[in-house]
N, C-alpha and C positions, 0 to 999 in steps of 0.2 A: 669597169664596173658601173661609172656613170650613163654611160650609153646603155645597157644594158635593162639599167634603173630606166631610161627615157621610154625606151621601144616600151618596154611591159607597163609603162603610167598611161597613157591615153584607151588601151583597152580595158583595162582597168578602171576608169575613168568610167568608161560609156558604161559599162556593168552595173557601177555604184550608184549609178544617176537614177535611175528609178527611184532606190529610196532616199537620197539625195532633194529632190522634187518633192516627193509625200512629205519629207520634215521640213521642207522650208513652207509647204502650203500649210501644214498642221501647224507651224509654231510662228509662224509671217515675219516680217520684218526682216526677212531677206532682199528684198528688192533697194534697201537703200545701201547706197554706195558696192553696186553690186559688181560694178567695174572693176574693183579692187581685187575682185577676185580674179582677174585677169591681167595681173599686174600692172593694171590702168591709175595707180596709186596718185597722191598729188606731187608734182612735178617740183619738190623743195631746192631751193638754192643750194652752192657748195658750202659744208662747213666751214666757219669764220674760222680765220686761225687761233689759234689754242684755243678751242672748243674742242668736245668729245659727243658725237651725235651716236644715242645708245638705240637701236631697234630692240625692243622688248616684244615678245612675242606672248600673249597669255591667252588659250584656248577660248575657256567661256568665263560663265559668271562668276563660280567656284576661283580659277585663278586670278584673274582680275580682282576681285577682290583679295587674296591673299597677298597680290604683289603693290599693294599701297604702302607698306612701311618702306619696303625694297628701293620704290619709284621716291618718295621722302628723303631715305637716306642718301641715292645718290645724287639730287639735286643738293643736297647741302653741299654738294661741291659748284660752285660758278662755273665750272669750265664747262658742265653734261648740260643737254639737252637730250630730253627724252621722246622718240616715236612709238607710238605706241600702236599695236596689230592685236586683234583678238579673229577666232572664227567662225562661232557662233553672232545669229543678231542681238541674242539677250544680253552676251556678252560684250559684244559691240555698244548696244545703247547703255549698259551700266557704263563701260570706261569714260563716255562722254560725261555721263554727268559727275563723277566721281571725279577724273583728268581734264575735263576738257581746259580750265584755265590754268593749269600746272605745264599741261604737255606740248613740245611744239607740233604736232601732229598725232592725230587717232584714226584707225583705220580698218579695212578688213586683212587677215593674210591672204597672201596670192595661193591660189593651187599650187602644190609642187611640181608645176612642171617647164619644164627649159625656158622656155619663151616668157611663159607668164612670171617665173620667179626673177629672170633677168629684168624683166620691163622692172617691175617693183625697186627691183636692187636698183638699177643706174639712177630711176627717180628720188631715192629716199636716200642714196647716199652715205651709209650710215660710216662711222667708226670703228663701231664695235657692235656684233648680236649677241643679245640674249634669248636661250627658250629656256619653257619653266618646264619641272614634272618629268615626263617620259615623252617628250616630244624629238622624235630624231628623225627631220626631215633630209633625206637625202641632197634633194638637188640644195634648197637655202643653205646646206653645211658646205655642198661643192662649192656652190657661188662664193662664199665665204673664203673658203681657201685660195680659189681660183685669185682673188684680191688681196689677200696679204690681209683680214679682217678677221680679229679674233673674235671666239665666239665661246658663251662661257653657259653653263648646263646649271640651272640652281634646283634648289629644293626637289633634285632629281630623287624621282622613285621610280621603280620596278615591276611591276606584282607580278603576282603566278603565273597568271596569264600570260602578260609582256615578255617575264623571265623565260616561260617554256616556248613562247614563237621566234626570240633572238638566240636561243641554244640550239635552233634547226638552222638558222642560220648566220655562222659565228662569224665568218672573215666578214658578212656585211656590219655588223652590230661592233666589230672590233674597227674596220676603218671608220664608222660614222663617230665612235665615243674617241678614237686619236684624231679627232679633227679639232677637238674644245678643247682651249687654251688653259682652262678652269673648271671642274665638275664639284658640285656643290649640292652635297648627300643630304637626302632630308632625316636620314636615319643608318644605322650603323648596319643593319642589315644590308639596307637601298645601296650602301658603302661595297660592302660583302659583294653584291651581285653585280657591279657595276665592275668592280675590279675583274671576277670571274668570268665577266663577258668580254675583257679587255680595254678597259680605261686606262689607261697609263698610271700607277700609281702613283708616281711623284705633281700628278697634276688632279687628285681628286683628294676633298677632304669631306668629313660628315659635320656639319656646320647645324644640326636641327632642321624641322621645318619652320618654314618660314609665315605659315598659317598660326603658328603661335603671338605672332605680332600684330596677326589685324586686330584693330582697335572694337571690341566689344560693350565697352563702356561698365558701368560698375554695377554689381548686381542692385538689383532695385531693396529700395528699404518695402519694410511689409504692406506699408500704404501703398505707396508703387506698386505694389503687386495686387492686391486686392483690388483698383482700380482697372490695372488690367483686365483682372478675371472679370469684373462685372459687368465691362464692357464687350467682352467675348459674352453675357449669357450665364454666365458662372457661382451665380449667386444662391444662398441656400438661407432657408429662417432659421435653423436648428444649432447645423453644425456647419462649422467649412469643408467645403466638399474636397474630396481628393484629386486631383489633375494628371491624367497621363498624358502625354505629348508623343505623339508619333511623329518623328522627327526626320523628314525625309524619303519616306514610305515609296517602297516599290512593290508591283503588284502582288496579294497577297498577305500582305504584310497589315495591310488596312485591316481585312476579314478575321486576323490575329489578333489586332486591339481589341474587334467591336465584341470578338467572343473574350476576352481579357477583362472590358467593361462589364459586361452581360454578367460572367462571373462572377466579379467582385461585386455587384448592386444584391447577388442573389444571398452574397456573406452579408450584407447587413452594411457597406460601405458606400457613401453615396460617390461613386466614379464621377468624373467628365472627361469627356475625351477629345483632345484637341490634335486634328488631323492634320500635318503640315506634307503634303506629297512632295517629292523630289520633281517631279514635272506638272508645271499648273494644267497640262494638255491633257492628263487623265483625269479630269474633275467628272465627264459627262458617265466616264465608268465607275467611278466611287460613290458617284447620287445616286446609281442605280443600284447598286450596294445597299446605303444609304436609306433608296426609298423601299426596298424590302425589308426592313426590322423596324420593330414598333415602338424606338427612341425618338426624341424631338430635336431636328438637327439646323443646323442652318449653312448655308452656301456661303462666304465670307467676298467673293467674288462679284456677289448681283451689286453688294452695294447699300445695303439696308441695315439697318442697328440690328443686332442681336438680338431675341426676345429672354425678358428675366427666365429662369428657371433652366435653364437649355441643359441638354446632355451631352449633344455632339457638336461641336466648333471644325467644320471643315474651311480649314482656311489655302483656298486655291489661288496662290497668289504668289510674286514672284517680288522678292529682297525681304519678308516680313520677316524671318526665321530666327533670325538673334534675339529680336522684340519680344515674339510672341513664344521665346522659351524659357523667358521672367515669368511664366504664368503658371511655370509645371511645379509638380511636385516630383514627381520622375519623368524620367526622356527613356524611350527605347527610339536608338540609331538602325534608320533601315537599311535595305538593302542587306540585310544581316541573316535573316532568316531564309533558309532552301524555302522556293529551288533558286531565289537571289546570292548570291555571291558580291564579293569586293568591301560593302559596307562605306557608308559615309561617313565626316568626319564628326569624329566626336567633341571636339575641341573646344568648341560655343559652348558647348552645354555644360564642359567642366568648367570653363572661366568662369559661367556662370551661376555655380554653385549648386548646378542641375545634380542630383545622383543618375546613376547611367545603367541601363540594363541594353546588350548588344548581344543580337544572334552567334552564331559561331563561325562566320563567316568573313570576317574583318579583313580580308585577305590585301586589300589596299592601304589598311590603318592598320598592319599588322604590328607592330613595333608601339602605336599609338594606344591602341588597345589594351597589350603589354601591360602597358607601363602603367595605364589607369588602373589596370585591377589590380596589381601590384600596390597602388601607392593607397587602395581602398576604395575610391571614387567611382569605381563601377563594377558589374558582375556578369559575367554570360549566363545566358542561356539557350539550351541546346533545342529546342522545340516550342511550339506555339501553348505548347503542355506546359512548360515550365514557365512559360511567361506568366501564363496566368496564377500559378503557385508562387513565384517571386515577385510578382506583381504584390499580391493579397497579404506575403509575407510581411515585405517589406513597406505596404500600406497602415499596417498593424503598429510597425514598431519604427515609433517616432525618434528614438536615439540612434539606432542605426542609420537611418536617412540623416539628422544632421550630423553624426560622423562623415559619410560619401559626402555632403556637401562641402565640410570644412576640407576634406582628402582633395576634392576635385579643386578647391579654390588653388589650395597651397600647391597643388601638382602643377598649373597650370601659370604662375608665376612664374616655377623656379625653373621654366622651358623658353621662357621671352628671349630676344637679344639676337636671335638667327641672319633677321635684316642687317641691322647693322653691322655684323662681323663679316656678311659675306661684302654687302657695300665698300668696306673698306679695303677688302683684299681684292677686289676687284677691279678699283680705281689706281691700288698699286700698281695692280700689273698693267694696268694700260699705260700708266707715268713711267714705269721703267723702260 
């Protein structure tokens, strides 16, 4: 099956390269430590005896930051030292400045392919690997085996997508999930489908996700807040103005607020709208957006104060997002609305006290979504129709929103604790 996986990687390879090239030109900061990607990694000594050298493996920015309690908890053991790979560059440059003085190494991941994943592996040496998510890279699990080197799967998820391309094909997705010593469900479903693609059951547990534990900090008091807003532009003589936050936004999604704005201004509500896109690379498409409607906006990116009185806060900019969603009064989570699928996470925005309106499309945070509207803290809706009606509704009626406030606080307490639990069953088993 290995071989098989090898022959079909390099054709493959050269297919994918084209837009491989266009994203590292469009989003740059590819070129450093680009060697890495060629299993050219740094060349670590052997682990010191009873040391445990952990390779963590976290895609981009998104994980890299979720895996900071994880990377916490298991240094509190003296014996671990952590390596740490991500494979994006935004990814990359966040681990360094968040790890760089915790970690014994940060780096890029190698391509999955024979040569390049060996060269990595013999230099980095590890003890033990971890991947986060839905990452099942063939050759790093071979290599892993190939060495007697457990490898353990955490805040594994699934979704629709992933789910319907490993059900074509089962005996692969069944030997790659009996290769991990430990699988570590981020949800009871992610549980569900891991098992029915053939995870070993006596080696998978649903332990939460683990994005419940990055540290958010405490919701801001109203001064805190109001200082924000007025720094975005936010400020009003009369009344305090209302705040929607577009939280994430993938294409389309933006053109949804600014007619959800436009609507509510025309009820008699003074809207602002604070755009935070999921990729700061679409900003040059959202101005053009932007500079066709006849609100006063500003670009958060050139660099320039805010002017008083503003409508639109387009803030194109990459780590602000937890900050700048102290300023909402509601959060719609994008990616949520057709013709977007999967949906980002909602999780910041309940920690922080945000109430939450999400498309119908959550199919990534499905389990997470759930449980929000379940517990009060948020509400779908089905169309760009309804947003603007749940929007206006829920602008109007000021006890409802701080019920979803109080709903998302307590929701998002009573989910903490994932790192640490998986940390410690996971230092077991390597001691055993």
């Amino acid at each position: 099956m290995i071989w098989f996986y090898r022959l079909l990687y390099l054709p493959g390879l050269l297919i994918a390269l084209p837009y491989y090239i266009l994203r590292m030109w469009r989003r740059g900061g590819y070129r450093k430590s680009f060697q890495h990607r060629f299993g050219r990694f740094h060349k670590l000594s052997a682990v010191a005896a009873g040391k445990q050298r952990i390779w963590l493996q976290a895609v981009s920015v998104g994980e890299v930051l979720a895996i900071g309690p994880l990377i916490q908890a298991l240094l509190q053991d003296s014996t671990v030292e952590i390596v740490l790979t991500t494979t994006t560059s935004t990814g990359y440059a966040e681990a360094r400045k968040r790890y760089g003085d915790i970690a014994l190494r940060i780096g890029i991941f190698p391509l999955d392919f024979w040569l390049f994943s060996r060269c990595a592996w013999q230099r980095i040496q590890p003890s033990a690997v971890i991947l986060t998510e839905s990452e099942l890279w063939p050759e790093h699990l071979h290599q892993a085996r190939k060495r007697g080197i457990p490898a353990f799967l955490v805040n594994a998820r699934i979704s629709d997508t992933s789910f319907r391309r490993y059900q074509k094909v089962p005996a692969l997705a069944r030997r790659m999930l009996k290769k991990f010593s430990a699988t570590y469900a981020a949800s009871e479903l992610d549980r569900t489908r891991l098992l029915e693609l053939g995870s070993p059951p006596e080696g998978i547990q649903s332990t939460g996700s683990i994005k419940f534990d990055v540290s958010i900090g405490a919701r801001a008091s109203d001064s805190e807040r109001e200082t924000l807003r007025a720094s975005l532009g936010f400020q009003a003589e009369n009344q305090r103005p209302f705040v929607l936050l577009g939280s994430s936004t993938w294409p389309g999604e933006e053109a949804a607020l600014l007619e959800t704005q436009r609507t509510m201004i025309a009820s008699g509500i003074d809207c602002r709208l604070l755009l935070v896109p999921r990729h700061a690379e679409r900003a040059a498409e959202i101005v053009a957006l932007l500079a066709a409607q006849e609100l006063s906006w500003h670009q958060r990116s050139m660099g320039l104060a805010a002017p008083t009185g503003l409508r639109i806060h387009l803030a194109d900019t990459t780590g602000e997002l937890t900050q700048l969603t102290q300023a909402a009064d509601l959060a719609f989570i994008g990616k949520s609305l057709a013709p977007n699928t999967g949906g980002q996470t909602p999780i910041e925005a309940a920690g922080l006290g945000i109430p939450i309106l999400m498309g119908p499309h959550m199919n990534n945070f499905r389990d997470v979504a759930r449980s929000l509207v379940r517990a009060g803290a948020a509400k779908h809706v089905q169309t760009s129709t309804e947003l603007r009606q749940k929007t206006r509704q829920l602008a109007q009626d000021k006890a409802q929103l701080a019920n979803m406030q109080a709903a998302g606080l307590r929701w998002h307490a009573s989910n903490r604790g994932s790192s640490q639990r998986i940390a410690q069953h996971l230092l077991a088993k390597l001691q055993s």
